[in-house]
MIKOL-307278 format. One record per residue (C-alpha): residue in one letter; residue number from 1; x, y, z. Coordinates in nm, 4 decimals, decimal comma. Layout:
N
@residuo a | num NUM | xx X | yy Y | zz Z
...
***
This chain:
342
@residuo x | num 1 | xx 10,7047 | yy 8,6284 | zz 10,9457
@residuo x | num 2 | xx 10,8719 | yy 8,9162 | zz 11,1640
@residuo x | num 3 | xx 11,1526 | yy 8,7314 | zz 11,1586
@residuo x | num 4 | xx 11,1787 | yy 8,7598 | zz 10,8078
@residuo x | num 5 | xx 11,2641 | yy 9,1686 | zz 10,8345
@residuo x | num 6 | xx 11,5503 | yy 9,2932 | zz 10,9173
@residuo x | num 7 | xx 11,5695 | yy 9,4427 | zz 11,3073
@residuo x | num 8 | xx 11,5641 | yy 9,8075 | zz 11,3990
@residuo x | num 9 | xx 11,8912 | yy 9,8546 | zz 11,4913
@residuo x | num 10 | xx 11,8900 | yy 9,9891 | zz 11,9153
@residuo x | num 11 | xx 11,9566 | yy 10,3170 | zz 12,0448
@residuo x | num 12 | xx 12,0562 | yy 10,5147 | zz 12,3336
@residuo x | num 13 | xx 11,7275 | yy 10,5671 | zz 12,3417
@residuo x | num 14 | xx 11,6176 | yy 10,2395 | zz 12,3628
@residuo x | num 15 | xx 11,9131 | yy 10,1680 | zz 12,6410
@residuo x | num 16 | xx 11,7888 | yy 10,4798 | zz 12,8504
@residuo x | num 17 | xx 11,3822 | yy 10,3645 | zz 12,8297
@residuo x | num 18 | xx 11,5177 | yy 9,9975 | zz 12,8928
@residuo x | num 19 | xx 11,6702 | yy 10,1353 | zz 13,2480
@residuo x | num 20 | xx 11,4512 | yy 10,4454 | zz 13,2800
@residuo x | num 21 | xx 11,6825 | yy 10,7309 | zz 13,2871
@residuo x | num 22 | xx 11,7291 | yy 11,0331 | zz 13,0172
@residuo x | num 23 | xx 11,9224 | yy 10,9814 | zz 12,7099
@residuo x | num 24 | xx 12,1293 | yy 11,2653 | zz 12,8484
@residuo x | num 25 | xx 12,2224 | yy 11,0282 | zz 13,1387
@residuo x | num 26 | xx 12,3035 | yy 10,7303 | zz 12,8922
@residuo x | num 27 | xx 12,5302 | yy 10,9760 | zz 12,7078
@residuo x | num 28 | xx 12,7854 | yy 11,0521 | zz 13,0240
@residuo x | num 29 | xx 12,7880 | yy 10,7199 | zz 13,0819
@residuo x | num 30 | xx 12,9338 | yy 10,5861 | zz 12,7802
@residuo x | num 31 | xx 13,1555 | yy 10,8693 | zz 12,7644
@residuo x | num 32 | xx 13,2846 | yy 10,8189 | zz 13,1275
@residuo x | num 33 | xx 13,1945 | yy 11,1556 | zz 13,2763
@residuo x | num 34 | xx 13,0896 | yy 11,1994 | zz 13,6171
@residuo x | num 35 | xx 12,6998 | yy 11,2634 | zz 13,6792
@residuo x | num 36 | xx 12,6061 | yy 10,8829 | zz 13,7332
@residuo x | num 37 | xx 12,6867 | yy 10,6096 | zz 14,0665
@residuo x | num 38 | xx 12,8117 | yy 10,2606 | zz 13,9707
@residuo x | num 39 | xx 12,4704 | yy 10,1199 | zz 14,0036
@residuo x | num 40 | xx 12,3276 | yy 10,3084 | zz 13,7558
@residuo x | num 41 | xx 12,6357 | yy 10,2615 | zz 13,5192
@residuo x | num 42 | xx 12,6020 | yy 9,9118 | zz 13,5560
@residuo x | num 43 | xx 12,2892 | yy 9,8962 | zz 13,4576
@residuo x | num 44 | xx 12,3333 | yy 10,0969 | zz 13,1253
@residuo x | num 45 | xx 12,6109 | yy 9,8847 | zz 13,0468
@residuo x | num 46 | xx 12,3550 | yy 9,5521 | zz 13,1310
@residuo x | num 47 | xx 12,1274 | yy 9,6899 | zz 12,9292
@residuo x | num 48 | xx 12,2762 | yy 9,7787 | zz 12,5990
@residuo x | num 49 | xx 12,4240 | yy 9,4434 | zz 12,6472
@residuo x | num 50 | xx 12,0862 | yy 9,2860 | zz 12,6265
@residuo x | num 51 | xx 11,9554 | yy 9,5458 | zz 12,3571
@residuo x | num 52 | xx 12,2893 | yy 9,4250 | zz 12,1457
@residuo x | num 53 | xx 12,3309 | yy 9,8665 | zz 12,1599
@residuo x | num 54 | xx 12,7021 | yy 9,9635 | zz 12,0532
@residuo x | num 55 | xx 12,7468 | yy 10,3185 | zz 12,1106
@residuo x | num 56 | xx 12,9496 | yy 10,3673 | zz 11,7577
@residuo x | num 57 | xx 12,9091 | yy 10,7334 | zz 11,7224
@residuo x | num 58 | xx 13,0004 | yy 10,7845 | zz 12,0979
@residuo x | num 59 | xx 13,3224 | yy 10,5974 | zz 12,0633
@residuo x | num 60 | xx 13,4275 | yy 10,8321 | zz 11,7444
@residuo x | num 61 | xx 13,3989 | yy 11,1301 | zz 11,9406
@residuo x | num 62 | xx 13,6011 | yy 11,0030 | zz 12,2148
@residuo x | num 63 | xx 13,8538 | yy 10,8565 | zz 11,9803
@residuo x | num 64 | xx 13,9355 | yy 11,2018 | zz 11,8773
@residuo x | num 65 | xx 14,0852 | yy 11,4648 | zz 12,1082
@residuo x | num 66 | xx 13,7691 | yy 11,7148 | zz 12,1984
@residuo x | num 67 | xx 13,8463 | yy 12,0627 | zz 12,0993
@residuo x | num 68 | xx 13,5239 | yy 12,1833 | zz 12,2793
@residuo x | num 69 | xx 13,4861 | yy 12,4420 | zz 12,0360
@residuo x | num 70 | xx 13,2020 | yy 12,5443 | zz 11,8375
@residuo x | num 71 | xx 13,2132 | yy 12,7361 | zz 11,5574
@residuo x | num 72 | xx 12,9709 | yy 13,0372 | zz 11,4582
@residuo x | num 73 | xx 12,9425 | yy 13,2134 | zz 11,0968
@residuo x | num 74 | xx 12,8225 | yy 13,5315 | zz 11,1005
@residuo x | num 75 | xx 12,7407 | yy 13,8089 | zz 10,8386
@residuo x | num 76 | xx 12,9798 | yy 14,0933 | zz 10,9591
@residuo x | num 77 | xx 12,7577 | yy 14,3868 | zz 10,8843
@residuo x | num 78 | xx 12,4247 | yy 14,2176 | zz 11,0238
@residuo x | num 79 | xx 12,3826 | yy 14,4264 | zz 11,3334
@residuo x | num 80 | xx 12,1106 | yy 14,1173 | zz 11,4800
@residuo x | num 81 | xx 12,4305 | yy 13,8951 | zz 11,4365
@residuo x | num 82 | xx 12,5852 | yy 14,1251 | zz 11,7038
@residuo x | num 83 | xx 12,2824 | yy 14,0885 | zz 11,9071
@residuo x | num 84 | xx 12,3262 | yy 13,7066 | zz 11,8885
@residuo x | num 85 | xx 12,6558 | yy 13,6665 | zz 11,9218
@residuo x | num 86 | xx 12,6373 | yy 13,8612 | zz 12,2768
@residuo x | num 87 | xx 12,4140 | yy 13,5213 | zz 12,3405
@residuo x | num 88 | xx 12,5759 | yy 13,2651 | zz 12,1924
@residuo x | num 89 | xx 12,9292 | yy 13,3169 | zz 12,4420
@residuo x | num 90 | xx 12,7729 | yy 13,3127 | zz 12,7602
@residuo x | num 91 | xx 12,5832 | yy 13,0031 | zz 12,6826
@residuo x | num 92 | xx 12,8795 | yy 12,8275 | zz 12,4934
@residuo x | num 93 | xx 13,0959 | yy 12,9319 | zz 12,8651
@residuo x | num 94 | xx 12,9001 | yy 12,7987 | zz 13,1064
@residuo x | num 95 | xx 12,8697 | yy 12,4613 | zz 12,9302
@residuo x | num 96 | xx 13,2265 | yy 12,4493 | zz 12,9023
@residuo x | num 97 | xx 13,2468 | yy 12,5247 | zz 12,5175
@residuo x | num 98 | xx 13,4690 | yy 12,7924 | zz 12,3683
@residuo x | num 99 | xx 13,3520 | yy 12,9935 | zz 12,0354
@residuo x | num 100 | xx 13,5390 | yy 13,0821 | zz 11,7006
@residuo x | num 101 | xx 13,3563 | yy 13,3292 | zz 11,4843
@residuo x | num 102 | xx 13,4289 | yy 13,3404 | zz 11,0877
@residuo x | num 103 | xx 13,2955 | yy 13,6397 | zz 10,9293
@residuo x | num 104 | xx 13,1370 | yy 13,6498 | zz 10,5619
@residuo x | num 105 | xx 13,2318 | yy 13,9154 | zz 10,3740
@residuo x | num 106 | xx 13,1644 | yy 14,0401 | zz 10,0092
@residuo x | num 107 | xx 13,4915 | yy 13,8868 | zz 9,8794
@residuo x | num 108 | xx 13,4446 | yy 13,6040 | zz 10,1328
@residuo x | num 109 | xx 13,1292 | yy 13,4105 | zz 10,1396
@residuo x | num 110 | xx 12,9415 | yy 13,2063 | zz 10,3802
@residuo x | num 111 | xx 13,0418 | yy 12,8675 | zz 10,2414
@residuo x | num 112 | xx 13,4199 | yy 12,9894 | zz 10,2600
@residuo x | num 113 | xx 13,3586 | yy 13,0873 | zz 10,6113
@residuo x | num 114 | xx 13,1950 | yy 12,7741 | zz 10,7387
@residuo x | num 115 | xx 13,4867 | yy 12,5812 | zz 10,5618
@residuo x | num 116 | xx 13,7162 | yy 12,7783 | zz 10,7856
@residuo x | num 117 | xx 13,5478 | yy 12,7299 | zz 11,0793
@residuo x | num 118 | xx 13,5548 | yy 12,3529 | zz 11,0130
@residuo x | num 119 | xx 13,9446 | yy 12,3995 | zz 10,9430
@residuo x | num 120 | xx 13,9752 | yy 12,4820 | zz 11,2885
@residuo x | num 121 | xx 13,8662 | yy 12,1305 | zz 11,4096
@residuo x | num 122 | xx 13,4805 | yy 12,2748 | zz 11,5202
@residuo x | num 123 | xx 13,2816 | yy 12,0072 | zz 11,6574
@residuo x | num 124 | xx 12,9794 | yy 12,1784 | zz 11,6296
@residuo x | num 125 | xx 12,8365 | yy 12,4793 | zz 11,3768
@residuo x | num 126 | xx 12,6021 | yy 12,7299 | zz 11,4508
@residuo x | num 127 | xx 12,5212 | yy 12,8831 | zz 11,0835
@residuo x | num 128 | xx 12,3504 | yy 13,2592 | zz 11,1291
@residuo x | num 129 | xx 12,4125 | yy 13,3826 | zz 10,7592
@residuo x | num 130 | xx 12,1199 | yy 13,3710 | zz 10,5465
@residuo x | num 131 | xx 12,2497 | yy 13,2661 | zz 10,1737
@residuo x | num 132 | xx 12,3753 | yy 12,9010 | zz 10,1729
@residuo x | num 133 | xx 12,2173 | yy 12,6882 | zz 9,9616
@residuo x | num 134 | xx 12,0245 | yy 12,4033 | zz 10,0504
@residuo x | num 135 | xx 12,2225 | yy 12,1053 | zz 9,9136
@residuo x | num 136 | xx 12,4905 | yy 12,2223 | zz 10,0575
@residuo x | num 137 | xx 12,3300 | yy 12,2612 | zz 10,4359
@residuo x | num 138 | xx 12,2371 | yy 11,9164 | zz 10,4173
@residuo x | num 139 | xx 12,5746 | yy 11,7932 | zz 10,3251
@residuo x | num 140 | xx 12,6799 | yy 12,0073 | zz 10,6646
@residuo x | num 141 | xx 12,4419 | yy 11,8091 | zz 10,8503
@residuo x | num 142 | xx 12,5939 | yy 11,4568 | zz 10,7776
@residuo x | num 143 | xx 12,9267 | yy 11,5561 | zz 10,8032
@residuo x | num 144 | xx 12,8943 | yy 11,7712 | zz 11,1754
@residuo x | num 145 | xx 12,6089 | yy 11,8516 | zz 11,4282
@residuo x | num 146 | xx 12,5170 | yy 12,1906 | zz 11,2998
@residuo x | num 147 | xx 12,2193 | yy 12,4338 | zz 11,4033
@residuo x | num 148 | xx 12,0515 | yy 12,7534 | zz 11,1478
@residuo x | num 149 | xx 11,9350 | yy 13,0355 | zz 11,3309
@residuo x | num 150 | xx 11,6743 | yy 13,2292 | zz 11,1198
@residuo x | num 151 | xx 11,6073 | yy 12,9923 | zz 10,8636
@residuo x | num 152 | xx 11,4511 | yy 12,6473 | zz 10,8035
@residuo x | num 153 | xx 11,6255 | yy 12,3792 | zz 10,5540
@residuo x | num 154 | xx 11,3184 | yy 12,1279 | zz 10,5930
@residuo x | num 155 | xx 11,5064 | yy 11,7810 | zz 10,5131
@residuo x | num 156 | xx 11,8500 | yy 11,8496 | zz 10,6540
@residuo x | num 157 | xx 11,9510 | yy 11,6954 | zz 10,9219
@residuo x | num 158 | xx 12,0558 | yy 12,0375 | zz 11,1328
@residuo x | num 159 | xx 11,8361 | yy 12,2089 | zz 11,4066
@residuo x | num 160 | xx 11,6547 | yy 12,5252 | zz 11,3743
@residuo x | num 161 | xx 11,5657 | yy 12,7887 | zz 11,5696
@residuo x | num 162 | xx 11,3952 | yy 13,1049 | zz 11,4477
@residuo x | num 163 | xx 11,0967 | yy 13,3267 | zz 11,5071
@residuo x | num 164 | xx 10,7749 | yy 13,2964 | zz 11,3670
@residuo x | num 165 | xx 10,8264 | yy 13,5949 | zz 11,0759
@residuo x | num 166 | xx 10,4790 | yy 13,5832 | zz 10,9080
@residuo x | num 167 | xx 10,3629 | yy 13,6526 | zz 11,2686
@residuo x | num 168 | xx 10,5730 | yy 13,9346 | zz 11,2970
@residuo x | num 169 | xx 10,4906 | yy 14,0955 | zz 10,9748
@residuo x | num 170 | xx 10,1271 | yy 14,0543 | zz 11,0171
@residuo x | num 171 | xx 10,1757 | yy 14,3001 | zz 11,3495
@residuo x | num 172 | xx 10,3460 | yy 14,5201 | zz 11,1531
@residuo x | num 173 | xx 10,0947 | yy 14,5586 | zz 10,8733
@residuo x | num 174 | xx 9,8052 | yy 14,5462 | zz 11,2189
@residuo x | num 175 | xx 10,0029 | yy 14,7983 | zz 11,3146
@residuo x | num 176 | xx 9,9992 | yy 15,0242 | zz 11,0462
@residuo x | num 177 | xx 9,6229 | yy 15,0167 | zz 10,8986
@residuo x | num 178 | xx 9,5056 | yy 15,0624 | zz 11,2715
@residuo x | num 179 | xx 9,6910 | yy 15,4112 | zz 11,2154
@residuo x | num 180 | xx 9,4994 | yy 15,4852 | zz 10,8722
@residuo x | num 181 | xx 9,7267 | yy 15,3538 | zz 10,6123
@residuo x | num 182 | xx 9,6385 | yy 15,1560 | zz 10,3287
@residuo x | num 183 | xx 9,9339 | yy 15,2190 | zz 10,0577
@residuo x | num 184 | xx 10,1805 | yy 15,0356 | zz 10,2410
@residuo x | num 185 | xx 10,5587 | yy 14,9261 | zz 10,0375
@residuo x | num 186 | xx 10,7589 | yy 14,6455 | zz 10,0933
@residuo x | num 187 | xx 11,1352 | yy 14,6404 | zz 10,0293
@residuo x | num 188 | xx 11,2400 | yy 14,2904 | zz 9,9539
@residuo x | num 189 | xx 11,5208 | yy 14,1271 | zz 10,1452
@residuo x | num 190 | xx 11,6066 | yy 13,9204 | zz 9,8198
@residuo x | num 191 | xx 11,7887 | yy 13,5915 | zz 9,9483
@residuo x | num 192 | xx 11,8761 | yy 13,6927 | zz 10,2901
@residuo x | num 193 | xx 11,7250 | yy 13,5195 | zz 10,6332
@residuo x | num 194 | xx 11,3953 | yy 13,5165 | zz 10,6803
@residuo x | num 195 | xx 11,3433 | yy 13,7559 | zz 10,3286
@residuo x | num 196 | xx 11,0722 | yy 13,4674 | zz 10,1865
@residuo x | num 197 | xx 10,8830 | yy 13,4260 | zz 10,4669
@residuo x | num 198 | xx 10,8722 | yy 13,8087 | zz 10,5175
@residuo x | num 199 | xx 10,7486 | yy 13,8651 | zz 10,1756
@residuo x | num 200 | xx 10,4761 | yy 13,6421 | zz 10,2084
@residuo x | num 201 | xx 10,3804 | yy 13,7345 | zz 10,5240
@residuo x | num 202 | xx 10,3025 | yy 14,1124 | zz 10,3885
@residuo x | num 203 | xx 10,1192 | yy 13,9497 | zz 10,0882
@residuo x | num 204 | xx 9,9132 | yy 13,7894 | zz 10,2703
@residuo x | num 205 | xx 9,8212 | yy 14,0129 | zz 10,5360
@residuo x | num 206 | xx 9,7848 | yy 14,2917 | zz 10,2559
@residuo x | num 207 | xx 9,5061 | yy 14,0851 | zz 10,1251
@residuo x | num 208 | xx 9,3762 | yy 13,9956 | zz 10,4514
@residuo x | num 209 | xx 9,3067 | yy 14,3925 | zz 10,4790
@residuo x | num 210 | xx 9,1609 | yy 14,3845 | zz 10,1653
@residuo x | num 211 | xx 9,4594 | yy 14,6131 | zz 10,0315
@residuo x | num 212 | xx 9,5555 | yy 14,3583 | zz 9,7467
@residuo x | num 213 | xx 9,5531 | yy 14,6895 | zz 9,4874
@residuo x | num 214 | xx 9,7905 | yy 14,8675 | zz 9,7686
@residuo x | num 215 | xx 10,0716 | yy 14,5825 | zz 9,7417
@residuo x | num 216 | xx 10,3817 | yy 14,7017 | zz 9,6097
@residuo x | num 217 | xx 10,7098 | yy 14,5080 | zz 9,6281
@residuo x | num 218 | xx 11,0587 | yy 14,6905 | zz 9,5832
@residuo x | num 219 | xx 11,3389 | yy 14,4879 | zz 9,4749
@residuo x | num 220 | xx 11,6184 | yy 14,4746 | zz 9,7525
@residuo x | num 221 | xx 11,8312 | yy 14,2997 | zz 10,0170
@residuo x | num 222 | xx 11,9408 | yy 14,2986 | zz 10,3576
@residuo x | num 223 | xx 12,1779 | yy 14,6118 | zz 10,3216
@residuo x | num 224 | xx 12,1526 | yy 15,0418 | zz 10,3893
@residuo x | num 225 | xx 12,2134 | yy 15,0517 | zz 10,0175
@residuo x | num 226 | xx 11,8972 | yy 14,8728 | zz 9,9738
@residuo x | num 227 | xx 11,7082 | yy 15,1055 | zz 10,1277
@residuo x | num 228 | xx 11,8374 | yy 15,4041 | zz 9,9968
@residuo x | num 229 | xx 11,7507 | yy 15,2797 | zz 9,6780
@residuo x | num 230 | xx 11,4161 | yy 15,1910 | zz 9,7344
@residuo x | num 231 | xx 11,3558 | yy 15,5267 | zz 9,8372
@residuo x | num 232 | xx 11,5554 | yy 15,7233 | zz 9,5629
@residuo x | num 233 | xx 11,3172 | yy 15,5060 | zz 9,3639
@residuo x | num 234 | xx 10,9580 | yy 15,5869 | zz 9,5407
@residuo x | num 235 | xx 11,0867 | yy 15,9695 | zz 9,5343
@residuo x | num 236 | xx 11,1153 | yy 15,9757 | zz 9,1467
@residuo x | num 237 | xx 10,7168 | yy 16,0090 | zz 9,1811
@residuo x | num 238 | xx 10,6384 | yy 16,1562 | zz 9,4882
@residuo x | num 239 | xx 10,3011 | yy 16,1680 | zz 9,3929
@residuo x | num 240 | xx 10,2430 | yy 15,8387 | zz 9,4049
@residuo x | num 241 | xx 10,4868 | yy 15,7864 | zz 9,7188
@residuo x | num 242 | xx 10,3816 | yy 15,5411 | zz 9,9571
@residuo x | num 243 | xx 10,2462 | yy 15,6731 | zz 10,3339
@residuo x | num 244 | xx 10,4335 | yy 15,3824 | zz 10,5181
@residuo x | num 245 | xx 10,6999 | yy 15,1735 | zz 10,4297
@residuo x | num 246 | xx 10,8079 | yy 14,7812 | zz 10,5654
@residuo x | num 247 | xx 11,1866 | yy 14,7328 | zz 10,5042
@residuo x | num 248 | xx 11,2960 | yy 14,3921 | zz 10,5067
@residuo x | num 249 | xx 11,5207 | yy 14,4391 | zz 10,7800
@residuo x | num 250 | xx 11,6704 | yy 14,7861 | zz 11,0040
@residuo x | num 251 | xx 12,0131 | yy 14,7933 | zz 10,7850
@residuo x | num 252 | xx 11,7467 | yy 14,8209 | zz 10,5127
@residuo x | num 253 | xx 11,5320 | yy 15,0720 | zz 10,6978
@residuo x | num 254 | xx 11,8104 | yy 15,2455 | zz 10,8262
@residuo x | num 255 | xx 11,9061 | yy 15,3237 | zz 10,4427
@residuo x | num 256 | xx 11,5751 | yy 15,4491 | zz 10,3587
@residuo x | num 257 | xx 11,5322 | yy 15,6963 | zz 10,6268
@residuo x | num 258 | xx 11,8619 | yy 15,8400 | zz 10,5881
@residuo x | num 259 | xx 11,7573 | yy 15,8673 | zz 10,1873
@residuo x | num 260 | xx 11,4165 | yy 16,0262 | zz 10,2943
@residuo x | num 261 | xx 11,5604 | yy 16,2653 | zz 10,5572
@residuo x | num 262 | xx 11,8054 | yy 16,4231 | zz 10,2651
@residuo x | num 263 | xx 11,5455 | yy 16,4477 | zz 10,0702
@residuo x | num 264 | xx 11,3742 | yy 16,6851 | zz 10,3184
@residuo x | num 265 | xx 11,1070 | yy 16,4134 | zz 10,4213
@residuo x | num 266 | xx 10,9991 | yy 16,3552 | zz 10,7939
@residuo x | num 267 | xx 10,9633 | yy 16,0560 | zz 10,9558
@residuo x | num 268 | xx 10,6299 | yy 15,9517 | zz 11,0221
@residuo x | num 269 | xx 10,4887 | yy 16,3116 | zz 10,9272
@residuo x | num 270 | xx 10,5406 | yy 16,2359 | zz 10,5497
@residuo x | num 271 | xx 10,5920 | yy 15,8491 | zz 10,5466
@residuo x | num 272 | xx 10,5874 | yy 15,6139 | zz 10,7866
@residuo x | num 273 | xx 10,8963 | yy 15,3303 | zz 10,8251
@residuo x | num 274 | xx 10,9072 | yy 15,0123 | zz 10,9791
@residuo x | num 275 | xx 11,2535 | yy 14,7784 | zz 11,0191
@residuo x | num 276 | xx 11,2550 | yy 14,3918 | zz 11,1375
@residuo x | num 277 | xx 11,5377 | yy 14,2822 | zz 11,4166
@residuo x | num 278 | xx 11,4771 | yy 14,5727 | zz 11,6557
@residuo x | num 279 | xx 11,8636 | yy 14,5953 | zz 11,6567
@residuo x | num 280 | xx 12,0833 | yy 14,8086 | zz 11,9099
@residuo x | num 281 | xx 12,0511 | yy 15,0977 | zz 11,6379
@residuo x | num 282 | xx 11,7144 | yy 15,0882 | zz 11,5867
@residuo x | num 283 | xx 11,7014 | yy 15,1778 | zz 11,9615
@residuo x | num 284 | xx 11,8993 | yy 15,4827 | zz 11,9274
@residuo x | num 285 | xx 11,6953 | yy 15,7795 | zz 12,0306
@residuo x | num 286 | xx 11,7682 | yy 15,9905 | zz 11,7216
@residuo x | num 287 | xx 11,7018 | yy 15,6701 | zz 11,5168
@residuo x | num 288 | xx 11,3719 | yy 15,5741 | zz 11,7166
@residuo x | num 289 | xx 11,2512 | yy 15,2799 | zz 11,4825
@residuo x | num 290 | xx 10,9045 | yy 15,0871 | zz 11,4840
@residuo x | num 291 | xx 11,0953 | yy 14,7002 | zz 11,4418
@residuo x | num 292 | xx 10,9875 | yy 14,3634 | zz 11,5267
@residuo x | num 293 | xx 11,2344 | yy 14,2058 | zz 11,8096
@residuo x | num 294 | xx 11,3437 | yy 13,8663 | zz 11,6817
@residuo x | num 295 | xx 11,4515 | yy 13,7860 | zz 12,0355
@residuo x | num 296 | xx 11,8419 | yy 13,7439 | zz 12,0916
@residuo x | num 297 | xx 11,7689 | yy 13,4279 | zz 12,3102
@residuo x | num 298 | xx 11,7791 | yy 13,2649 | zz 11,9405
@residuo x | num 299 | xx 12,1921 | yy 13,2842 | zz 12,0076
@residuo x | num 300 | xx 12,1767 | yy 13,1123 | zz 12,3724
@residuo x | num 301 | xx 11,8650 | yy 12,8451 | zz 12,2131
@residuo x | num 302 | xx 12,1322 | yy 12,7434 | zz 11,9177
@residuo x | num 303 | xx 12,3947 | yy 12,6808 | zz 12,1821
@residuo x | num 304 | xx 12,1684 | yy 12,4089 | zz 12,3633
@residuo x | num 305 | xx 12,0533 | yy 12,2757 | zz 12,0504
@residuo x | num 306 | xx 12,4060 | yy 12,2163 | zz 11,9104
@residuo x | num 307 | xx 12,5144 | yy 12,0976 | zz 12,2399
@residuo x | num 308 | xx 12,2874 | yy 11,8473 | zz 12,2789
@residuo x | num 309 | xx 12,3350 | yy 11,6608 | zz 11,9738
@residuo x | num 310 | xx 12,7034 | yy 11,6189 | zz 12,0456
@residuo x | num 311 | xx 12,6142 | yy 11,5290 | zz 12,4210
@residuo x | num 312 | xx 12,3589 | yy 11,3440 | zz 12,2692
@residuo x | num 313 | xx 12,4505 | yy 11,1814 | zz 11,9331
@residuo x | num 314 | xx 12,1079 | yy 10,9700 | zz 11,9056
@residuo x | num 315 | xx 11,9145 | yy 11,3090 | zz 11,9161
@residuo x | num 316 | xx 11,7230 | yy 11,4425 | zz 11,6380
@residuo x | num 317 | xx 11,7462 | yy 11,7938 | zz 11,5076
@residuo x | num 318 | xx 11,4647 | yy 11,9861 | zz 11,6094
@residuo x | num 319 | xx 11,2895 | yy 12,3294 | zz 11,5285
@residuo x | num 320 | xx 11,2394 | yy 12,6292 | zz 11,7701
@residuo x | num 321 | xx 11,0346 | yy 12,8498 | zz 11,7296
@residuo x | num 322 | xx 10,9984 | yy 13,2177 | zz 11,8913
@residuo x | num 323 | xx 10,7222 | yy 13,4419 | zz 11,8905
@residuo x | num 324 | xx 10,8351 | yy 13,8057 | zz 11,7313
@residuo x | num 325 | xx 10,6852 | yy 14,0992 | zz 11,9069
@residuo x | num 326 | xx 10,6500 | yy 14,4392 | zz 11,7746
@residuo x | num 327 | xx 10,7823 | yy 14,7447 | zz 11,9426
@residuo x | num 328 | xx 10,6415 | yy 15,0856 | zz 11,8641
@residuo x | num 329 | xx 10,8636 | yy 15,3814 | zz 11,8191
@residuo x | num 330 | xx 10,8690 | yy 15,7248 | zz 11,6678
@residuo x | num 331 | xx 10,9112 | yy 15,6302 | zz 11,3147
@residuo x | num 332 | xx 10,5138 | yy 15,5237 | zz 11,2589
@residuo x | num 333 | xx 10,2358 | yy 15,7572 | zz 11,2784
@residuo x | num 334 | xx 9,9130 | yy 15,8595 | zz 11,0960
@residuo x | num 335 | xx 9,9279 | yy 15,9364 | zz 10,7298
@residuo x | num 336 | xx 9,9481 | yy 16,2344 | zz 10,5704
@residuo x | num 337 | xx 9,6192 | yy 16,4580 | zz 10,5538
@residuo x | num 338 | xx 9,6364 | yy 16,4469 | zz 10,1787
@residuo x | num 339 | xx 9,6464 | yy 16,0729 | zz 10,2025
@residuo x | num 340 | xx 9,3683 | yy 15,9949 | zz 10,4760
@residuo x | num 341 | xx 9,1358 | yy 16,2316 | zz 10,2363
@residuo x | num 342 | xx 9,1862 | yy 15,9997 | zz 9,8912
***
C-alpha cells in the first residue's frame, strides 16, 4: 500500500545522514569548494546517487554569478539600527560577504528600500525595520533567503532573531514597583518592532502587580516626537501625572525627558523614565537612562542565520531568541513623597 503514495522527495539532508557528515559539508561539496578530500566527495556524490538527490537549488545559485552581497534595511533614525549595523559588517567580512545598506525614510518606505536592495542583485536580506506587512514578508521569503531582526512573521519562511521583549518589560515594571511606584504609563510604540509584544508585556505584568486600575496606555511610536507628546499630554494635568513612565523605545524616552526637563521637571525626583534598546545615547552621562539592552549580537546572529541558508539551501528558517537585561541608570528612583503617601 506504501507504494501507492507518492515518495518524499530526498534532501541534502538525507545525502549528509546517508554518509554521516553535516549538511554544511554536503553543501561545499556540490558547490565545488574546498573543505572536503576526494573520498568523502565521492561518497556524497554515491550517495545522492542512490537517494535519486538532485541538488536543484544548489545548481541555480551556481548558475548565476555570486555577488556575495547581502543586503540590510535599516530605519535611518533608529539609533539600535546603528548598534546593529556595527555587528552585522564584521560578521558579513569574515565570512567573505560584503553589505549594502538601504535606508527607510519618511518619503521612502521599507518596502521601497528592500526593493532596492534586491535591485542590487542581494542574495541574501537581513530586514531590521519594524513596519512591513506580513503578506508581503512571506512573499520575501520565497523569492530570497531573508532573516527579521526584532520581529516574528510566524508562517514565513524567513529566520528570526530577537529578544525575548515581554521578559524585558516585566524587569522594567520589577524594577519600578520594587522602588514604590504603582502609577506607572506606557507610551505605545504603535506599529514599530517589538511595539505589540511590549504593550502586552506591561499589561500583563501591571496586573501581575495587582496595578490593573494603574494601567494607562499613551498613544505613540518609535520617534522623540512621540515622547514629547506623551508628556505635553500627562502635563496638561499634573495632578494626575504619572510617578514613572515606560517609553516604548529611548528615541521615545529621549523625547519625553527633554519635554519634562523644559517643563521644569526632574528626572527621577518628579517622575521616573524608562527607554528599551539601551542605545549609545541612552549611555550618555548627561542622558543616564534606565533601558533594557536588546543585545547588538542580534546584527552578527542575523548574519549566520542568512548565511547559512544560502550555504545551506535545504535549511529551515529558524528563531533566536535573546534574553533582554535591564540596566539601571539615573533616570529611575523612588516616587515622589506626595505620591508614596496616597
Amino acid at each position: 500500500m506504501a507504494d501507492d503514495f507518492p515518495r518524499r522527495r530526498p534532501t541534502m539532508a538525507d545525502v549528509a545522514a546517508r554518509v554521516g557528515v553535516s549538511r554544511a559539508l554536503v553543501s561545499l561539496v556540490f558547490r565545488g569548494e574546498p573543505g572536503a578530500g576526494e573520498e568523502t566527495r565521492a561518497r556524497v556524490f554515491a550517495a545522492a546517487r542512490e537517494l535519486g538527490y538532485r541538488p536543484d537549488s544548489a545548481a541555480r545559485l551556481l548558475a548565476r554569478s555570486r555577488s556575495r552581497v547581502l543586503g540590510v534595511m535599516l530605519t535611518v533614525r533608529n539609533l539600535f539600527h546603528a548598534d546593529l549595523v556595527e555587528a552585522i559588517h564584521p560578521e558579513a567580512e569574515r565570512r567573505g560577504y560584503e553589505i549594502l545598506l538601504s535606508a527607510a525614510l519618511p518619503e521612502c518606505g521599507e518596502r521601497r528600500a528592500v526593493e532596492a536592495l534586491l535591485s542590487h542583485r542581494c542574495e541574501g536580506l537581513i530586514l531590521l525595520g519594524g513596519e512591513l506587512d506580513a503578506d508581503y514578508v512571506r512573499e520575501l521569503g520565497e523569492r530570497i533567503p531573508a532573516v527579521v531582526v526584532g520581529r516574528r512573521f510566524p508562517g514565513a519562511r524567513v529566520d528570526a532573531v530577537h529578544v525575548a521583549e515581554t521578559k524585558g518589560v516585566r524587569q522594567i515594571v520589577d524594577h519600578l514597583v520594587g522602588l514604590g511606584h504603582q502609577s506607572i504609563a506606557h507610551i505605545d510604540g504603535g506599529n514599530g518592532a517589538g511595539a505589540a509584544e511590549r504593550r502586552r508585556g506591561y499589561l500583563a505584568a501591571m496586573r501581575r502587580h495587582g496595578l490593573a486600575a494603574e494601567i494607562r496606555v499613551l498613544p505613540g511610536d518609535h520617534t522623540e516626537d512621540s515622547g514629547a507628546r506623551a508628556a505635553r499630554a500627562l502635563l496638561a494635568d499634573r495632578a494626575h501625572l504619572p510617578t514613572a513612565v515606560f517609553a516604548g523605545n529611548d528615541r521615545c524616552a529621549l523625547g519625553f525627558l527633554d519635554a519634562v526637563w523644559r517643563a521644569g521637571l526632574e528626572v527621577p525626583r518628579d517622575v521616573s523614565v524608562v527607554g528599551y534598546d539601551d542605545s549609545h545615547l541612552a549611555r550618555l552621562s548627561h542622558i543616564d537612562l534606565t533601558s533594557v539592552s536588546q543585545d547588538a549580537r542580534q546584527g552578527r546572529l542575523a548574519v549566520q542565520a542568512v548565511v547559512t541558508r544560502l550555504e545551506d539551501p535545504d535549511a529551515q528558517p529558524r528563531e533566536v531568541v535573546l534574553q533582554p537585561e535591564l540596566v539601571v541608570r539615573g533616570t529611575t528612583g523612588p516616587p515622589p513623597v506626595a505620591a508614596r503617601l496616597r
